[in-house]
C-alpha positions as CSV (number, residue, x, y, z in Angstrom):
1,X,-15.2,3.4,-44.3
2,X,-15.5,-0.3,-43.2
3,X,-14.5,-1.6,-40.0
4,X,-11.9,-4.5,-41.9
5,X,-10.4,-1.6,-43.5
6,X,-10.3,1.0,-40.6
7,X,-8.6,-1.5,-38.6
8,X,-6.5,-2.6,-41.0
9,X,-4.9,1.2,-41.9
10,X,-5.1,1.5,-37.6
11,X,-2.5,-1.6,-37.7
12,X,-0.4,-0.1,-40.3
13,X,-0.1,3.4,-38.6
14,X,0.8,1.3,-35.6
15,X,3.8,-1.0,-37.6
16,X,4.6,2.6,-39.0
17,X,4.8,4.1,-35.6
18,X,6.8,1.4,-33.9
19,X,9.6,1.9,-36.6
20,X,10.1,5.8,-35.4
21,X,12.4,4.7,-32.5
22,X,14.7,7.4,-33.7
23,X,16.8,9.2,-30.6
24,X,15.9,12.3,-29.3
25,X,17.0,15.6,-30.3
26,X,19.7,17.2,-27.9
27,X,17.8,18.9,-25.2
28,X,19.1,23.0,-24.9
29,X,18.9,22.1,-20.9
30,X,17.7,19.1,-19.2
31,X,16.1,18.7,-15.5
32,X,18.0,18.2,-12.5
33,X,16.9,15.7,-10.1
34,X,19.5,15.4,-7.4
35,X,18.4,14.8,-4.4
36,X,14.9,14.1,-5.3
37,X,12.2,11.4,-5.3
38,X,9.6,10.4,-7.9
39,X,7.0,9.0,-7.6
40,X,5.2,6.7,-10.6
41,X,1.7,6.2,-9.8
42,X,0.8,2.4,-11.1
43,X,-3.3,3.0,-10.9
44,X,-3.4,-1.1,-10.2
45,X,-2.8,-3.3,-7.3
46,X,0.6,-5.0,-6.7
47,X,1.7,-8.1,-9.0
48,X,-0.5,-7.4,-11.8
49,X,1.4,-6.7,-15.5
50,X,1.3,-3.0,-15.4
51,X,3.0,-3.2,-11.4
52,X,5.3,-6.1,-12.6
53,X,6.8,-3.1,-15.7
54,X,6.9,-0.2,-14.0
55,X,9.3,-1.9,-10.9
56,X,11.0,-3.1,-13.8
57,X,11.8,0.0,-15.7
58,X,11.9,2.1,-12.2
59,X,15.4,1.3,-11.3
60,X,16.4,1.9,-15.1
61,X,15.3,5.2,-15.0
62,X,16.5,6.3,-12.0
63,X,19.7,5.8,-13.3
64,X,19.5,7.9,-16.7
65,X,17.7,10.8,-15.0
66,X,19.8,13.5,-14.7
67,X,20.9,13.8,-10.5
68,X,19.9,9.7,-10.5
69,X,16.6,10.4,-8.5
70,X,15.2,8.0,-6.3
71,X,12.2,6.4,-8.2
72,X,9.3,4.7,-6.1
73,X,6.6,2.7,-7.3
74,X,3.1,3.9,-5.8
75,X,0.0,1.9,-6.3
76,X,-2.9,3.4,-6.3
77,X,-6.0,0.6,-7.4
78,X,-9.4,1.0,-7.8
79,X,-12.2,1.0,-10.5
80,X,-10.5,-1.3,-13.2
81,X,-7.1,2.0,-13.4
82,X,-10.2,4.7,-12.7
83,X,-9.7,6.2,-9.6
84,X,-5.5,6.1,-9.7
85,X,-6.0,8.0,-12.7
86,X,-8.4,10.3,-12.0
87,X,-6.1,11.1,-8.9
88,X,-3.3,12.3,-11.0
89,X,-5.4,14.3,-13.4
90,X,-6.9,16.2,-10.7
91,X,-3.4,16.3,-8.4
92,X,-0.4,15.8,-10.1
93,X,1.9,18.6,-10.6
94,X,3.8,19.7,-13.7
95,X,7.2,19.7,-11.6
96,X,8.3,15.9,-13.2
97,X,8.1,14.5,-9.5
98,X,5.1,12.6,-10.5
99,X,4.7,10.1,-13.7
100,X,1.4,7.9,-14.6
101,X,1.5,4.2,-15.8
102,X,-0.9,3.6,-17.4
103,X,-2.2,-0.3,-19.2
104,X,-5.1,-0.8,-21.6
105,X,-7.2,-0.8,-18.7
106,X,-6.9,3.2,-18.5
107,X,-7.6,3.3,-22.1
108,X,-10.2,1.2,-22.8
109,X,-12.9,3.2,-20.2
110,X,-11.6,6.7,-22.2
111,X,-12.2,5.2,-25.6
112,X,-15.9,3.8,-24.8
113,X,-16.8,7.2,-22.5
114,X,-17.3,5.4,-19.5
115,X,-18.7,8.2,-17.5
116,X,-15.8,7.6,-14.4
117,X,-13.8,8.8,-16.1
118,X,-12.0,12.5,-15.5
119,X,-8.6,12.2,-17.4
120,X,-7.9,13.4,-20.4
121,X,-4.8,11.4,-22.8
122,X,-4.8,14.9,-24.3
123,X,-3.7,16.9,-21.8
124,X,-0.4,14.6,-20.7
125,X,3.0,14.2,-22.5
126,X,3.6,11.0,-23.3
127,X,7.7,9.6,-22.6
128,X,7.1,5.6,-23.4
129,X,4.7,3.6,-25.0
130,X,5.3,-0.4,-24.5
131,X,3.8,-3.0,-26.5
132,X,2.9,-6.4,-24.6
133,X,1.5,-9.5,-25.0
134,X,-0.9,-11.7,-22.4
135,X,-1.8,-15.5,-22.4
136,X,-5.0,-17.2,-21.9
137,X,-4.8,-20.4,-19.5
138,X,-7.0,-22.6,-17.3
139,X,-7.5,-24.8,-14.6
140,X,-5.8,-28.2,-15.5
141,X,-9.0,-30.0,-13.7
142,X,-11.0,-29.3,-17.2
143,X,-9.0,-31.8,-18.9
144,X,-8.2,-29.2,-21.6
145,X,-5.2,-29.5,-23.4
146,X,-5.7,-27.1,-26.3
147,X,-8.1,-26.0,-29.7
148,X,-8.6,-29.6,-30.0
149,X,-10.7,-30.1,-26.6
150,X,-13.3,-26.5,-27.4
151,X,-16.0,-28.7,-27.1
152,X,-14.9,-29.9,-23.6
153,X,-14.1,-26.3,-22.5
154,X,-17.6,-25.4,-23.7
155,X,-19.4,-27.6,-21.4
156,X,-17.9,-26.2,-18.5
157,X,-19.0,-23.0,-16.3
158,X,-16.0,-20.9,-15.4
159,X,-15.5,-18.1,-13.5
160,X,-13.3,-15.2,-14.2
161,X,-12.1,-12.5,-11.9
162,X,-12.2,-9.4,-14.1
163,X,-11.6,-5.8,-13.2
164,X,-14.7,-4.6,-15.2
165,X,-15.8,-5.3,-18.6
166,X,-14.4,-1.6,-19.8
167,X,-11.2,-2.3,-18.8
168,X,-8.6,-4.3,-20.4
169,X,-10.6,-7.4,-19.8
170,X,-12.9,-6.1,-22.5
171,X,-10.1,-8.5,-25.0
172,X,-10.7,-11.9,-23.1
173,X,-14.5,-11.3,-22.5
174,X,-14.8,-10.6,-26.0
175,X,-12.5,-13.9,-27.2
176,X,-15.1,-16.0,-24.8
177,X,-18.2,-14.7,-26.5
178,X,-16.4,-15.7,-29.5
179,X,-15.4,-18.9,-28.9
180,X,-18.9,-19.6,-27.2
181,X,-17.8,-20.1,-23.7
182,X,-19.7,-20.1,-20.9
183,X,-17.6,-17.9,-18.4
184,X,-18.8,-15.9,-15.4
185,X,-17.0,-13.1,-14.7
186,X,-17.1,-12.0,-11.3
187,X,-16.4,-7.7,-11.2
188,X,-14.4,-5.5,-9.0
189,X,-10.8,-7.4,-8.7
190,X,-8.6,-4.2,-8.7
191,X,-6.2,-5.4,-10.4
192,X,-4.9,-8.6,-12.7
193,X,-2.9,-9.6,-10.1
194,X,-6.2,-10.6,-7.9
195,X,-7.6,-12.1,-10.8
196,X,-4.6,-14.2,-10.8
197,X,-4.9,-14.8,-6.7
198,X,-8.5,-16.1,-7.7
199,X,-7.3,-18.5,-10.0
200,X,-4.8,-19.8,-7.7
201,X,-7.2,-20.2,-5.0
202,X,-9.6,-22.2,-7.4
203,X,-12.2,-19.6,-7.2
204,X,-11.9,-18.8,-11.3
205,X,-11.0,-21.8,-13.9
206,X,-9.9,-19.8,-16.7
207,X,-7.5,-16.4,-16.4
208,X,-5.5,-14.3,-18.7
209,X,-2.3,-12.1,-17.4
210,X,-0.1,-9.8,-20.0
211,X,3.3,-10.9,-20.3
212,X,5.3,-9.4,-17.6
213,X,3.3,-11.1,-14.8
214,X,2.9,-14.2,-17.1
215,X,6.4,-14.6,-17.0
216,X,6.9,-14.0,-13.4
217,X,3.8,-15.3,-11.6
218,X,2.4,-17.8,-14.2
219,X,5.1,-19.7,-15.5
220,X,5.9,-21.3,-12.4
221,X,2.4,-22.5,-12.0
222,X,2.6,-24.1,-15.9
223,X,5.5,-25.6,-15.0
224,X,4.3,-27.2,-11.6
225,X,1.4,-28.6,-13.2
226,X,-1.3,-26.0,-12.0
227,X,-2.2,-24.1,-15.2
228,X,-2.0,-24.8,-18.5
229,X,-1.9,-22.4,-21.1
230,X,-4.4,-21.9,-24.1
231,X,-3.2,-19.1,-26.5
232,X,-1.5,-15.7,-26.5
233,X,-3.1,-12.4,-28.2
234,X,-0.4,-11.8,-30.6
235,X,1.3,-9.3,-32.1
236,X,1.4,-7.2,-35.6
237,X,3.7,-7.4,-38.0
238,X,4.4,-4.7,-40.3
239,X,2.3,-5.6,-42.5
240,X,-0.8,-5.1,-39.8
241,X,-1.5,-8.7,-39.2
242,X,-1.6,-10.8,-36.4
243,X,1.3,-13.7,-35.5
244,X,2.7,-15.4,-33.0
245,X,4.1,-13.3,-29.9
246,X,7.9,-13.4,-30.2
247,X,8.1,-14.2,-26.1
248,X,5.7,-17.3,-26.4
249,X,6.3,-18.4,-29.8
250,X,5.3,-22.1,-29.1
251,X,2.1,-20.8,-28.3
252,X,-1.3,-20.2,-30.9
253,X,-2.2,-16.6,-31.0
254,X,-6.1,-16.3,-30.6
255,X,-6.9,-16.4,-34.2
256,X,-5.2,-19.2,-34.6
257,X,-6.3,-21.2,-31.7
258,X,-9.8,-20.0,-33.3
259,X,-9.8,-21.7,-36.6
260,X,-8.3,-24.9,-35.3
261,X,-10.8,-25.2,-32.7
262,X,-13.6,-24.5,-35.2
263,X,-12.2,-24.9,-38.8
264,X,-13.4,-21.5,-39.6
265,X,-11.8,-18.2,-40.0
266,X,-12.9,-15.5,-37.3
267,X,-15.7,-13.4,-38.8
268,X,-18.2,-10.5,-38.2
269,X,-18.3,-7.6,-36.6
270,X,-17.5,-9.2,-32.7
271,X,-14.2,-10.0,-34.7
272,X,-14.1,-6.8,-35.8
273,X,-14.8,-5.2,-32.4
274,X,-12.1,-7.7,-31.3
275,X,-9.5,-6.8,-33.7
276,X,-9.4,-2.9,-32.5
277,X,-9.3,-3.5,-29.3
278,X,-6.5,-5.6,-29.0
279,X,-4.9,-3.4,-31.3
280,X,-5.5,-0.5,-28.7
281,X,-5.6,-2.9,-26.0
282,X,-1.7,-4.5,-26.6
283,X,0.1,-3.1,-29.4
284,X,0.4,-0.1,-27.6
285,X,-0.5,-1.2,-24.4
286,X,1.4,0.5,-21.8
287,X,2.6,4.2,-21.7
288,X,4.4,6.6,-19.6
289,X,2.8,10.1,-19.2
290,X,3.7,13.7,-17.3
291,X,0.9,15.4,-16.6
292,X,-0.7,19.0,-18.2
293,X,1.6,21.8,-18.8
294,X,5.2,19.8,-17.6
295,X,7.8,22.3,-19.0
296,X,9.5,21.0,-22.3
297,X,12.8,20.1,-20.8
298,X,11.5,17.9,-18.0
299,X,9.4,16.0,-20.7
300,X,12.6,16.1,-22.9
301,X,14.7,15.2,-20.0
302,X,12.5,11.8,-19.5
303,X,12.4,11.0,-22.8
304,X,16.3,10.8,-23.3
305,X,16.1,8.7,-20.7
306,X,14.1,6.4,-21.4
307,X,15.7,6.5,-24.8
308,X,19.2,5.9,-22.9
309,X,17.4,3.0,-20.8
310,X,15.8,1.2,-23.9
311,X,19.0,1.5,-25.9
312,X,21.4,0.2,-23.1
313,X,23.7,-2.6,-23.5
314,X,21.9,-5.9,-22.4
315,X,18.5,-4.3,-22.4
316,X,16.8,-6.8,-24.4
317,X,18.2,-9.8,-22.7
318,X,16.8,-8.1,-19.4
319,X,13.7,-7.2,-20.6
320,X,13.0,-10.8,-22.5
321,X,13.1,-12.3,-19.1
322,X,11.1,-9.7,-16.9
323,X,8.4,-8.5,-19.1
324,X,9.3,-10.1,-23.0
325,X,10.0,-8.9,-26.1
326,X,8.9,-5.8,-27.7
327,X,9.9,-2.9,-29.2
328,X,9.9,0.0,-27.0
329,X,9.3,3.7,-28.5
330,X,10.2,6.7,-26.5
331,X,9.5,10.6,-26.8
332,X,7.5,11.8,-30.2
333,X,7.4,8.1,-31.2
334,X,5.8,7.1,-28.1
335,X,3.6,9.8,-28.6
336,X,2.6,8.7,-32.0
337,X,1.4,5.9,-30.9
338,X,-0.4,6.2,-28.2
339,X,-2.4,9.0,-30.6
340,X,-2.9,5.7,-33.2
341,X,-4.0,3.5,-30.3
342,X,-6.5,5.6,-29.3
343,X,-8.4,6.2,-33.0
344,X,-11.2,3.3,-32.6
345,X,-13.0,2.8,-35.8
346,X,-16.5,3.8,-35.4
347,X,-18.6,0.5,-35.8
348,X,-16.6,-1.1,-33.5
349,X,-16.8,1.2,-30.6
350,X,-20.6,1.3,-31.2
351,X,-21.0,-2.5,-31.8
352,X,-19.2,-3.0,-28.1
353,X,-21.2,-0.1,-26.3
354,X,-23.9,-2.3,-27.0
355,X,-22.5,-5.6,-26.1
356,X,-21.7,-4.3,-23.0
357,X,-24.6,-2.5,-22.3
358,X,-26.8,-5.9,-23.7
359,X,-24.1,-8.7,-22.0
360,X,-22.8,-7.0,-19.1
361,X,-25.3,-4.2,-17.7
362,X,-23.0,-1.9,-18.4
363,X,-24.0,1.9,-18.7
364,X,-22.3,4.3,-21.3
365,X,-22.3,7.6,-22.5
366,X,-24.1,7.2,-26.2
């Protein structure tokens, strides 16, 4: 099968998926947590997207568990998601005490079988899958204004604080290659939040932050004359195409910004490679997971509640402002799609295990 058309049937499952937001079944008992405290390990470093949504949805959740548990956001950085990960594989207990965040950046090392990696998506019970989006922007001291000035952003060498080239920043990297940019990235920021610090501190030019911590940490810099923003990734419709990102719809998705800046349509297998990853990388971006063998009712018991939290009245209007639009899917939905977002068509995996390993030094398992 071709990569166009494995990526294209990946989309669709993906529309299909998001459209299963369907409640629950009634549970025949659900958990108790009165009296308790859990604790949602965030394997990132504080103010990056994935920290930004889970001390968003944290207090939500706390009060649609059963008992209203105290919920506590622990951040546990390190390797690009790696080692807060690998922690709860190895430690977590099936008791529903302990829940994993986890961001494109915990996906992307799995799917590519970066050899850090010790967690298995199989083995954990997935209770939320979020889609995001993120937004490219740079230094306003290039003089770049949008697809009009490529030429200009060309000429300049920019760094970029990246949290490895398997992790989620796998996206941007591969949009600079793309667009024939000549950025630097500079390894081992634990989280985006850093790469974000970096920027601020004019150690990096050009950045990219998903939307949550677009919104909160970004916007004010746009708006104070400190950044200025390029292009989103987008989002899929359901027909498995990409448009505009409902929370920044004034801005070009990536494709778009593409064939303005050079009057051709994205082509080739790097677009390909691009394509899939994004897909994995942002449509289903973040998820919620207990760990191995979590009795059914303490999975079912977080599901419903995150069903309840996602289906509250003025949920939408909160969540537009803290970490933007997006259809949220809970329990067997959520589920399905992080199952979707992790089938990779062939030829693009193997196409980007070389680019790495070529571009980036990067050693994988073959």
């Amino acid at each position: 099968m071709s990569s166009v058309l494995s990526s294209r049937r990946s989309c669709l499952r993906l529309a299909a998926a998001a459209a299963l937001l369907a409640a629950v079944a009634p549970a025949a008992k659900a958990a108790d947590f009165a009296g308790k405290t859990i604790e949602w390990v965030i394997p990132f470093s504080v103010g990056g997207g994935s920290d930004v949504w889970a001390r968003f949805f944290a207090p939500l959740l706390a009060e649609q568990l059963p008992g209203r548990p105290t919920v506590v956001v622990k951040n546990v950085p390190g390797g690009g998601s790696i080692t807060g990960t690998n922690q709860f594989q190895a430690r977590a207990r099936p008791d529903g005490l302990t829940i994993l965040g986890t961001s494109g950046s915990t996906q992307f090392p799995y799917l590519l079988d970066d050899p850090r990696v010790k967690y298995q998506y199989k083995d954990w019970s997935a209770v939320l899958a979020t889609p995001t989006g993120g937004v490219v922007y740079v230094n306003p001291d290039l003089g770049v204004k949008g697809p009009g000035d490529l030429a200009k952003l060309r000429s300049h060498e920019m760094k970029y604080g990246s949290q490895g080239a398997t992790s989620l920043d796998l996206v941007p990297l591969l949009a600079f290659e793309m667009l024939g940019l000549n950025v630097k990235p500079v390894f081992g920021m634990k989280g985006r939040g850093d790469g974000r610090l970096a920027f601020e501190r004019g150690e990096a030019a050009i950045d990219y932050q998903t939307s949550s911590a677009y919104l909160r940490n970004v916007v004010p810099l746009v708006k104070a004359g400190k950044a200025v923003p390029l292009f989103s990734w987008g989002v899929l419709d359901d027909k498995g195409a990409f448009v505009r990102d409902p929370t920044f719809p004034d801005l070009p998705h990536f494709i778009e910004f593409y064939e303005q800046a050079t009057g051709a349509k994205p082509s080739g297998i790097a677009f390909q490679a691009f394509k899939a990853f994004n897909t994995a990388g942002f449509a289903v971006q973040k998820g919620v997971f207990l760990p191995k063998g979590t009795p059914a009712d303490i999975v079912e018991t977080f599901a419903r509640a995150f069903q309840a939290v996602v289906t509250a009245p003025g949920f939408k209007e909160k969540a537009g402002d803290e970490i933007g639009e997006y259809r949220q899917a809970t329990g067997a939905a959520a589920q399905k799609m992080i199952n979707v977002a992790l089938d990779i068509d062939d030829d693009a995996k193997a196409w980007v295990k070389k680019w790495l390993t070529e571009k980036h030094g990067v050693k994988l398992a073959n």
